[in-house]
C-alpha positions as CSV (number, residue, x, y, z in Angstrom):
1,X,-17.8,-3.7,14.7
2,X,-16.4,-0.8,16.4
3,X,-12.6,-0.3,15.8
4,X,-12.4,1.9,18.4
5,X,-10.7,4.9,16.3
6,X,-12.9,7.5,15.8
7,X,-11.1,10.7,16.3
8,X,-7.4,8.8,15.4
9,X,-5.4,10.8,12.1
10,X,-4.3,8.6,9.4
11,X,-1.8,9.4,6.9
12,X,-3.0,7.5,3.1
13,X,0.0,7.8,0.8
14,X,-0.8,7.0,-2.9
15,X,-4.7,8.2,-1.9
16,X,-5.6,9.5,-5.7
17,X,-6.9,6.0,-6.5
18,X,-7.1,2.1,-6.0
19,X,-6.4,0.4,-2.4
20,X,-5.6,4.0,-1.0
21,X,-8.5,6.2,-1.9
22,X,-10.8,2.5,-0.7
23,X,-8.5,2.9,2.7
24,X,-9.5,6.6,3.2
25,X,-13.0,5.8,2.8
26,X,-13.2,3.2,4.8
27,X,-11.7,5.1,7.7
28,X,-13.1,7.9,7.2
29,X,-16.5,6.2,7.6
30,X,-14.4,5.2,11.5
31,X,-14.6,8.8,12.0
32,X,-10.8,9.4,11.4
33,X,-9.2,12.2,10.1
34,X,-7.2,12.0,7.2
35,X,-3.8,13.1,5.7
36,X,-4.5,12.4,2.0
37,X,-1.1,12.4,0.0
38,X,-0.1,11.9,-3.9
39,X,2.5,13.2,-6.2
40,X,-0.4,14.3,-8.0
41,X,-2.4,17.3,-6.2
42,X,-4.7,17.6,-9.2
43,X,-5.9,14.4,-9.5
44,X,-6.2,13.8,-5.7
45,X,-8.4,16.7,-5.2
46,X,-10.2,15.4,-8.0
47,X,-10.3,11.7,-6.9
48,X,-10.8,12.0,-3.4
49,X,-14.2,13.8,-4.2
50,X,-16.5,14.4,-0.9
51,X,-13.5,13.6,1.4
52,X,-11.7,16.4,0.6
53,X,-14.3,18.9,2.7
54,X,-12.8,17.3,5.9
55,X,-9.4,15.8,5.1
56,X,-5.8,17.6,4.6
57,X,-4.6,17.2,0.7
58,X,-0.9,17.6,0.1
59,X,1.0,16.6,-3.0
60,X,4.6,15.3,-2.2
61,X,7.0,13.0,-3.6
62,X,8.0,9.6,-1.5
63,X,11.3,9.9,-3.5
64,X,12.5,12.5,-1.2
65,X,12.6,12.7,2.8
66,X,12.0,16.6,3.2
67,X,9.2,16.5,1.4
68,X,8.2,13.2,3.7
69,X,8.9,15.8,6.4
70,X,7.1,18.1,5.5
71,X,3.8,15.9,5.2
72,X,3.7,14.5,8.7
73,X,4.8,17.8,10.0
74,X,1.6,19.5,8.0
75,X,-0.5,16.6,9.2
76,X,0.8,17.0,13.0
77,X,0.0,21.1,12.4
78,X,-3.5,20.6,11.2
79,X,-4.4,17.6,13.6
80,X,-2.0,17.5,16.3
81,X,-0.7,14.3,15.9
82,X,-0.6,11.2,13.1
83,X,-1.7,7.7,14.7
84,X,-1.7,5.9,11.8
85,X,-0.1,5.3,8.2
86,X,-1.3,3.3,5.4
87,X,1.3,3.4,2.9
88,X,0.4,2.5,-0.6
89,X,2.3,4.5,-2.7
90,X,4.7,2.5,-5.6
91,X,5.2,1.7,-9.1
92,X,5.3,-1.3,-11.2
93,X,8.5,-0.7,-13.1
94,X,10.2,-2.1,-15.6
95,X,9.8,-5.4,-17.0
96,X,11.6,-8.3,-18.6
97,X,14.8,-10.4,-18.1
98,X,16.7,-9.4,-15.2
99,X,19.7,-9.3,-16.4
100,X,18.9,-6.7,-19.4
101,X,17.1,-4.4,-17.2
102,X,19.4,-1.5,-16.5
103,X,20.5,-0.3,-13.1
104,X,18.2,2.7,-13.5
105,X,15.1,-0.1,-13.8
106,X,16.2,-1.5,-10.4
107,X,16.7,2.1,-8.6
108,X,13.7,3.4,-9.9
109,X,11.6,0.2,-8.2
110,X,14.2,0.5,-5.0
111,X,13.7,4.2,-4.2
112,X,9.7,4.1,-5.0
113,X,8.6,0.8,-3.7
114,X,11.2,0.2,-0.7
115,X,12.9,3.2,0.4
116,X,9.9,5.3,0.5
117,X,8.5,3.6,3.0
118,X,12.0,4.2,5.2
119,X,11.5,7.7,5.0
120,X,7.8,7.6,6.0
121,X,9.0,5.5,8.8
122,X,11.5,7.9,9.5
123,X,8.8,11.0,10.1
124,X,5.9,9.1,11.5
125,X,7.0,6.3,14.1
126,X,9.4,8.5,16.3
127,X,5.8,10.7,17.2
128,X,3.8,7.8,17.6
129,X,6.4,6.2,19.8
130,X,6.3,9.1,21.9
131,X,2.8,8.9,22.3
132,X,2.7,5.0,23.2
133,X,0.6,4.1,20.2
134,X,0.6,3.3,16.7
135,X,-0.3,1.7,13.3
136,X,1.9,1.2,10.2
137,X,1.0,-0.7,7.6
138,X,2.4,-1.0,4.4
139,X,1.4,-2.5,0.8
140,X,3.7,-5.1,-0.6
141,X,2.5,-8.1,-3.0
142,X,2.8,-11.5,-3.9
143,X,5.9,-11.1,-5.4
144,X,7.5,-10.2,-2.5
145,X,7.1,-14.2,-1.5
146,X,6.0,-15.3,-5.0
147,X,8.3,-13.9,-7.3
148,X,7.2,-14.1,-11.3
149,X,10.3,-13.8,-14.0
150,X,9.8,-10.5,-15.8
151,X,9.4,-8.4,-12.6
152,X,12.4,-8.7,-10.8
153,X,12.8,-5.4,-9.7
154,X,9.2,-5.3,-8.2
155,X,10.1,-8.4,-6.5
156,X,13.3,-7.6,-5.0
157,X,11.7,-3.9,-4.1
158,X,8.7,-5.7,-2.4
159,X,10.7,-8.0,-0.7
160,X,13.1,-5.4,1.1
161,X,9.8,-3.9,2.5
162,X,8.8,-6.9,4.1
163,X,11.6,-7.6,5.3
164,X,11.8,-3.6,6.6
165,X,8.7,-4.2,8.0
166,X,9.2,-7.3,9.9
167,X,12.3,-5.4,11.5
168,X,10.6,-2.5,12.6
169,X,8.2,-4.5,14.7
170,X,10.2,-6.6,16.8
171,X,11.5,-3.1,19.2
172,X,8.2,-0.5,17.9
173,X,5.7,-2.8,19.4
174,X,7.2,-1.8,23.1
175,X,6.3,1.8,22.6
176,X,2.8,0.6,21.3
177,X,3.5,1.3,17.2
178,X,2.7,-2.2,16.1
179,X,4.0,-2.4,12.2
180,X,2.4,-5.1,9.4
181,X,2.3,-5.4,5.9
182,X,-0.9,-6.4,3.5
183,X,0.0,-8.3,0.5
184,X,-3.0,-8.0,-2.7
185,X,-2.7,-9.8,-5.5
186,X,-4.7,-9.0,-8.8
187,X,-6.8,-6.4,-7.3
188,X,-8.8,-3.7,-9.9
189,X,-7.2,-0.8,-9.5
190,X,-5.1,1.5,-12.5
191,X,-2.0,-0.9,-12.3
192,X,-3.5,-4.4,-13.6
193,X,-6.3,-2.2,-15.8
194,X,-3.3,-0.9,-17.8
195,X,-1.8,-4.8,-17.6
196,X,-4.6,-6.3,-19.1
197,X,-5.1,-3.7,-21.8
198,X,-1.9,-4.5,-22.7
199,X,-2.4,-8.1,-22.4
200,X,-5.4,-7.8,-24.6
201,X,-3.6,-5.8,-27.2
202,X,-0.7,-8.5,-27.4
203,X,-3.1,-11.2,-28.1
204,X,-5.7,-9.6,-29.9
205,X,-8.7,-10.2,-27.4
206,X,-11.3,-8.5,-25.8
207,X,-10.6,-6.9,-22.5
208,X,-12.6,-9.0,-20.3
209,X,-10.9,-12.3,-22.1
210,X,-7.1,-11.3,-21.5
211,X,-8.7,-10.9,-18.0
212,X,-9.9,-14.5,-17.7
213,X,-6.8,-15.8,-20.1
214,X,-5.0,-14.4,-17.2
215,X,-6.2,-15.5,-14.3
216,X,-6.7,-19.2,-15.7
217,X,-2.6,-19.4,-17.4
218,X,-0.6,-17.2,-14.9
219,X,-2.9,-17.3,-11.6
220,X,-4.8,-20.4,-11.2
221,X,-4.6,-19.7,-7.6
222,X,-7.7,-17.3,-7.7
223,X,-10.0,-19.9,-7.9
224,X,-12.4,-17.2,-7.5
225,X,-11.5,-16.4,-11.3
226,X,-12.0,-12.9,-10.8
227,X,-10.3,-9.8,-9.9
228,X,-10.2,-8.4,-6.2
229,X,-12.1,-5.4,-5.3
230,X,-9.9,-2.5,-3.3
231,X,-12.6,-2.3,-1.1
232,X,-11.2,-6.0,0.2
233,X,-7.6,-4.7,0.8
234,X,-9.2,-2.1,2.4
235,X,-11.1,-3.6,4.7
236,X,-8.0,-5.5,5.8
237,X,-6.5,-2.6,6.1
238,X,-9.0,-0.9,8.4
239,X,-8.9,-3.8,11.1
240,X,-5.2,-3.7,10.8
241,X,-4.7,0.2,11.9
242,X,-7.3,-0.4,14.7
243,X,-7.4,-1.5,18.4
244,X,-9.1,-4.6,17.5
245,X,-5.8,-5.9,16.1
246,X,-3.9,-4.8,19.3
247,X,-1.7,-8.3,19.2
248,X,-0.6,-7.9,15.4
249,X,2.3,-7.3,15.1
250,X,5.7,-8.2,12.6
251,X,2.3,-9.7,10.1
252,X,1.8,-10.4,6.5
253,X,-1.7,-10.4,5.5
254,X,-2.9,-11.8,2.3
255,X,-5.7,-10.3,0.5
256,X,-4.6,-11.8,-2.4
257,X,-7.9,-14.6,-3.4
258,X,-5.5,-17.8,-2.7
259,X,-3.0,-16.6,-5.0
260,X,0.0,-17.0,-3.2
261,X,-0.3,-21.3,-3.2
262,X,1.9,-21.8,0.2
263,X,1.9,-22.0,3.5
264,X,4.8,-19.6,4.6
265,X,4.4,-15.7,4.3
């Protein structure tokens, strides 16, 4: 299928690894041109491997707007404009009851998972808008509609950006920026590789065990019984940004394996 955006620029936030380095591939193989961004310029020169012969690199931190800025206006320098973003940049944070985690617990989650995605808003849609076209999509989870105890301030974090989301696509969509989000849920990537090493540590089991353990006590959703591949969110992703999905808008799409056990987003 074609998606019909070849030649399009696409800005990948948290592109060193996981859903966003499967997202740059994918469009890349579209024939986009990519804006490839991580706090991390080592490790994304070093992760993004054969993409980065053809695709902009540039380390900055979401945490702060001029350096947001400074990344679309780099991207908008090198390519002349920035059609899309795919933002997938955030952090787990801190766990456990949520009423003992601090203040700083909850800031750290706001500022990281929720806000950054204001100030890529902030940069990107007003050029798009001018141009009458547009795609921003953002990553938030199951918790956002399936909260689970211990994570409270990846919850709350994850459920401001949907809600952020569905806000910004009820006026962007008449200026042709059409805004969704993509909700995974126990995908492989980094983030549940360091969970279930710590899962398996805890309970004295084999990796691949605290794995199934997992998936059988605390998702029994996934009937699947198996983790989700990023090149699934990606591929969700991909139709998402492109003119096939021209009447998306305000959307929550679950990649998540049926783990999410509900009707409503």
């Amino acid at each position: 299928m074609d998606l019909g955006i070849r030649g399009r620029v696409a800005l990948i936030t948290g592109a060193s690894g996981g859903i966003g380095l499967a997202v740059a591939k994918q469009l890349s193989e579209e024939g986009v041109h990519l804006v490839l961004s991580d706090v991390d310029q080592q490790k994304l020169e070093k992760e993004s491997g054969a993409l980065a012969q053809s695709s902009l690199l540039i380390a900055a931190d979401m945490t702060r707007q001029q350096e947001v800025d400074d990344l679309v206006k780099r991207g908008t320098e090198r390519f002349g404009q920035i059609d899309i973003v795919v933002h997938t940049a955030g952090v787990t944070g801190a766990k456990g009851d949520p009423l003992e985690l601090a203040d700083a617990d909850y800031e750290e989650a706001w500022a990281t998972d929720f806000f950054s995605a204001v100030r890529v808003a902030r940069a990107a849609i007003p050029p798009m808008r001018a141009k009458g076209w547009g795609r921003f999509v953002c990553i938030t989870s199951e918790n956002a509609v399936q909260p689970y105890w211990e994570e409270a301030v990846y919850n709350v974090a994850k459920a401001a950006l949907a809600a952020f989301i569905k806000n910004l696509s009820y006026k962007e969509a008449a200026h042709g920026v059409l805004c969704n989000t993509v909700s995974p849920a126990f995908i492989e990537t980094g983030m549940t590789n360091g969970m279930m090493e710590k899962r398996a540590k805890q309970m004295g089991v084999s990796f691949d065990e605290a794995v199934k353990s997992f998936l059988d006590e605390e998702r029994p959703g996934i009937v699947q019984k198996r983790r989700g591949q990023p090149e699934e969110v990606a591929a969700a992703i991909a139709l998402l940004v492109s003119d096939r999905a021209s009447f998306i808008n305000g959307s929550n799409v679950r990649v998540d394996g049926g783990s999410v056990q509900a009707i409503q987003n």
